[in-house]
N, C-alpha and C positions, 0 to 999 in steps of 0.2 A: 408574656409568661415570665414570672421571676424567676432566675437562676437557684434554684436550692431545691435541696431532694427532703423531701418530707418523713424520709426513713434515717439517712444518716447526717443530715445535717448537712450536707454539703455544700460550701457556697462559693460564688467568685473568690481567683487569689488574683493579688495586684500585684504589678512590677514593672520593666520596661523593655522596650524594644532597643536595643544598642544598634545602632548603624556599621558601616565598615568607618568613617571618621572617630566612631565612640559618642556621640552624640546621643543622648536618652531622652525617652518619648516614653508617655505611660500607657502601658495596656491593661487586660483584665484576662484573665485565665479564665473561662467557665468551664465548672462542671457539663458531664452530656445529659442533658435532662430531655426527658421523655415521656411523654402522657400515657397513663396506663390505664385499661379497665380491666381490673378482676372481681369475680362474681367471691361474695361474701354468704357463704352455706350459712352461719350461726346467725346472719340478719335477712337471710333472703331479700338480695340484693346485691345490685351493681355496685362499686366502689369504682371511682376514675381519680389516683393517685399521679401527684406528680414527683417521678424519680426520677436520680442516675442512673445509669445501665448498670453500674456495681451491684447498687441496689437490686435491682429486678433481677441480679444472678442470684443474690442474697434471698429474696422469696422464694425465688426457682427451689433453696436449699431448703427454709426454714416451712415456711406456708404462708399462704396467706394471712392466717388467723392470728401468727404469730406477729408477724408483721403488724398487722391493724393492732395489735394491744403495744406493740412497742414504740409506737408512731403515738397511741393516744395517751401513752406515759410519760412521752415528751411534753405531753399539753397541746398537742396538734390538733384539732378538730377533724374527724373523717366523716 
């Protein structure tokens, strides 16, 4: 599964882990990405989106619908 949320963009950030010597080693931050299925009323139909948990508070607010037009005005395929 790629790390990126399909609603806000979200993707790995990069940096490093520091030791107790100071020694740096690279890691990668991932967003918490989550498979989702919500039922799409205007296409009758399932939709199985891959978001962050921001995201899916963010549906919780806006709608679904709203959502699918703002994911497909990115250029995202749904």
């Amino acid at each position: 599964m790629s790390a990126h949320c399909q609603l806000t963009g979200a993707r790995p950030g990069f940096g490093n882990n520091i030791s107790h010597s100071h020694r740096r080693t690279s890691r990668r931050f991932d967003p918490n990405i989550q498979s989702k299925r919500y039922w799409l009323p205007g296409e009758g139909r399932h939709v199985r989106l891959t978001l962050s948990a921001k995201a899916v508070k963010t549906i919780d607010v806006i709608g679904i619908e709203v959502a699918v037009a703002r994911i497909r005005a990115r250029g995202v395929k749904v």
